[in-house]
C-alpha positions, -999 to +999 in steps of 0.1 A: +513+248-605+486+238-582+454+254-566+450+259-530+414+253-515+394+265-484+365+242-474+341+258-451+318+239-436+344+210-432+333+195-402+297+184-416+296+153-437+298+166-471+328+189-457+349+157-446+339+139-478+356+161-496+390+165-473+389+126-481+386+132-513+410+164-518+436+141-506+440+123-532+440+153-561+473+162-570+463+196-582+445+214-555+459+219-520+438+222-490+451+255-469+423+261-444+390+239-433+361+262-415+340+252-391+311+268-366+311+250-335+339+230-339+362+262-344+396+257-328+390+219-328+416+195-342+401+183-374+405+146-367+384+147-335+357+153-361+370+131-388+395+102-373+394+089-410+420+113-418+451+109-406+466+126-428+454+158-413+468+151-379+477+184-360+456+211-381+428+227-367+392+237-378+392+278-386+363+301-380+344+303-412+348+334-421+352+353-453+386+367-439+400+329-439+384+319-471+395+345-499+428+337-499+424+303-513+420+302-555+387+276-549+364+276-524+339+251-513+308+260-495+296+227-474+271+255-455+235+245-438+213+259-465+208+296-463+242+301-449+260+303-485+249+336-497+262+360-468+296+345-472+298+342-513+289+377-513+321+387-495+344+364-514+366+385-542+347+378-573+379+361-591+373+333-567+359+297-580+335+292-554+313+260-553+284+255-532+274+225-517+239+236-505+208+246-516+210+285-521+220+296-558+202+261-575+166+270-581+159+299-602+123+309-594+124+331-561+090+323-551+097+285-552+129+295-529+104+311-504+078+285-503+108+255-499+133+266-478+121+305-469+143+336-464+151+356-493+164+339-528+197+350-530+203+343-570+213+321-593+241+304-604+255+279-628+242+245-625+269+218-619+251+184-630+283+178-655+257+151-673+234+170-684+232+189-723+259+217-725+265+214-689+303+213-690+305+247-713+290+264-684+306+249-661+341+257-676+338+296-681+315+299-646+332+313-613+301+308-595+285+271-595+257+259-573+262+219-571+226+201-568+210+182-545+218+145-539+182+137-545+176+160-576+209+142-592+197+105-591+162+114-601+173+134-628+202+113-644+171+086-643+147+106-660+161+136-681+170+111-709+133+103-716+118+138-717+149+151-737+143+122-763+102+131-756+094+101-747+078+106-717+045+123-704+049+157-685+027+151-660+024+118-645+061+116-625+062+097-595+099+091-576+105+071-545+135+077-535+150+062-504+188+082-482+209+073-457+208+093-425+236+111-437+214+133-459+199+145-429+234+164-417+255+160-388+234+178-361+217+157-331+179+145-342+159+123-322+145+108-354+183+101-366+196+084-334+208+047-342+181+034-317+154+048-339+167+044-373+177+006-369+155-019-383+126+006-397+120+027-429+104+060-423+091+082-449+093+120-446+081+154-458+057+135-481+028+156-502+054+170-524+064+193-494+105+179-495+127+207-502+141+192-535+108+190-555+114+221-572+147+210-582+138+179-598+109+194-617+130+225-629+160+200-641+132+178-657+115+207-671+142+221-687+145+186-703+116+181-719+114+220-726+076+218-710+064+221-673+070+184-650+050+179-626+067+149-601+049+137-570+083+129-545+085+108-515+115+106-494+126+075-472+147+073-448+169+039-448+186+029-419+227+030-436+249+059-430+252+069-470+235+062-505+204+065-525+183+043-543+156+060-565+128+042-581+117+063-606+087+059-629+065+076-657+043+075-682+053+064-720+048+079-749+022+056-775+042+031-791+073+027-772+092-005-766+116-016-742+148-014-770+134+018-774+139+030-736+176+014-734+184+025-766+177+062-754+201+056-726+226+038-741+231+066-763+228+098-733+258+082-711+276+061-734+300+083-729+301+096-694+323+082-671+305+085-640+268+069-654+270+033-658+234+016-674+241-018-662+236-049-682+200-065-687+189-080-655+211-065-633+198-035-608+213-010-587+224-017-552+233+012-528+267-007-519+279-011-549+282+030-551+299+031-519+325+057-515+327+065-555+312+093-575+296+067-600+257+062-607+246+031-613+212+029-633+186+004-649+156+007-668+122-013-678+095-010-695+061-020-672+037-030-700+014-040-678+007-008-659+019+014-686+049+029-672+084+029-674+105+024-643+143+037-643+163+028-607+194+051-597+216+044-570+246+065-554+264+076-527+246+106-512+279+119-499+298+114-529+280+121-565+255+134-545+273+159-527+316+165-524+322+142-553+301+160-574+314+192-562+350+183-570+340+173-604+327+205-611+362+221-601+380+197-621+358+212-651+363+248-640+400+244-635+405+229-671+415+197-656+404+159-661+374+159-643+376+126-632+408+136-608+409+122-577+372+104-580+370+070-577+347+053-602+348+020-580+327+016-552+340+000-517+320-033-517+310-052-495 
């Protein structure tokens, strides 16, 4: 028998992701999509990609609406998670999409996004060490960030395996405007983004630092320090990280591949490509997969792993739904493509 599922939030861009993606899983059942402002509003004014849901209408989001379903997915503006989780019956699988049960260090919550840290929950990178046991008995998962997921499938390997130095981290990591939400910007608008990169929130002030270093930290079981720099790319979706840090003495480029070859040889979503082929944001289009290389920069003494994904998918409702899959005892690779779209 299958699982119904509320989506709340479904009128942002993670939220229609996943409706895309919910389509195609033959074990959950979408019964009611929530939105704010679009309340009332026939869901494929939002989202004409889905035809499918022709003639159904966005909900209030509202706990009312929401704890009915057996899984709920929380595609909520950060700090708008917590108010709602807290009303939903505790027997619930509830998944949120934003920011507000990830970090675990209240004052890093404060300085970061503000407000009051609402908690913690389980951590739903799938990829990481003993992930999936806690994912599997949790009823409460907090899925990460779309940056903190490239940069740390790049560089948890190499501080697990110590291999790399603590505090020399540096990640480039450049979105697609989707990553920025659905709401009006002036910065966002077609006119401005075409044609020009734009960093942003650079000096380690991004919202996902502390993310990236607590994932990494727990890694290499030792305080990371990473210096992060956002860029905005003019494309609706992916991510291309370029990651890079410092090597432990005496390590050699078989050694590096060697330690990845052996963390995701048996993932199915992490793909180390072959020698002398790199990532390339279209080639993750539309799938859940991350596509990664690595090298070793003798000459400036550092090594430099590249990630690329789709910011919407692995980074966001792909990811999500993965976690569910786990939670639910089902194959978690239901209903996620591994292929990209391409070109």
């Amino acid at each position: 028998m299958g699982h119904t599922v509320a989506v709340a939030g479904a009128s942002g861009y993670a939220g229609g992701e996943l409706l895309r993606l919910l389509a195609a899983h033959p074990d959950l059942q979408l019964t009611v999509a929530t939105a704010s402002s679009n309340a009332g509003a026939p869901i494929t004014s939002v989202h004409p990609q889905l035809p499918h849901l022709a003639g159904h209408l966005f909900a209030e989001t509202d706990p009312a609406a929401l704890s009915s379903a057996d899984v709920v997915f929380l595609a909520l503006p950060h700090g708008q998670s917590a108010a709602i989780a807290a009303a939903l019956p505790e027997h619930q699988l509830v998944i949120d999409i934003g920011a507000d049960f990830r970090l675990r260090d209240p004052a890093k919550w404060t300085a970061f996004y503000g407000g009051t840290h609402a908690g913690t929950w389980t951590y739903g990178l799938p990829e990481l060490p003993n992930a999936r046991t806690a994912i599997a008995s949790s009823r409460r998962i907090a899925n990460p960030g779309c940056y903190p997921t490239s940069a740390t499938l790049a560089l948890a390997p190499l501080f697990a395996a110590d291999l790399a130095e603590p505090d020399d981290v540096v990640i480039v990591a450049a979105s697609g405007t989707t990553g920025a939400g659905r709401g009006p910007k002036p910065n966002l608008m077609a006119s401005e983004v075409m044609g020009s990169l734009s960093p942003y929130k650079v000096g380690g002030s991004h919202q996902h630092t502390p993310e990236i270093e607590q994932n990494l930290s727990d890694a290499a079981g030792q305080p990371v320090t990473v210096s992060f720099t956002p860029v905005l790319a003019p494309m609706p979706r992916g991510i291309l990280a370029t990651c890079t840090v410092r090597p432990k003495p005496g390590l050699g480029t078989a050694d590096v591949r060697a330690t990845f070859e052996k963390a995701y040889a048996a993932e199915p979503f992490v793909h180390l490509l072959p020698e002398g082929a790199w990532p390339q944001t279209g080639a993750t289009l539309g799938s859940n997969s991350v596509h990664l290389q690595v090298a070793l920069d003798e000459h400036a003494g550092r090594i430099v792993v590249i990630a690329a994904l789709d910011n919407l998918t692995k980074g966001a409702a792909g990811q999500a739904l993965q976690n569910a899959n786990i939670a639910l005892g089902l194959d978690e690779t239901t209903a996620l493509p591994i292929a990209g779209v391409a070109p």
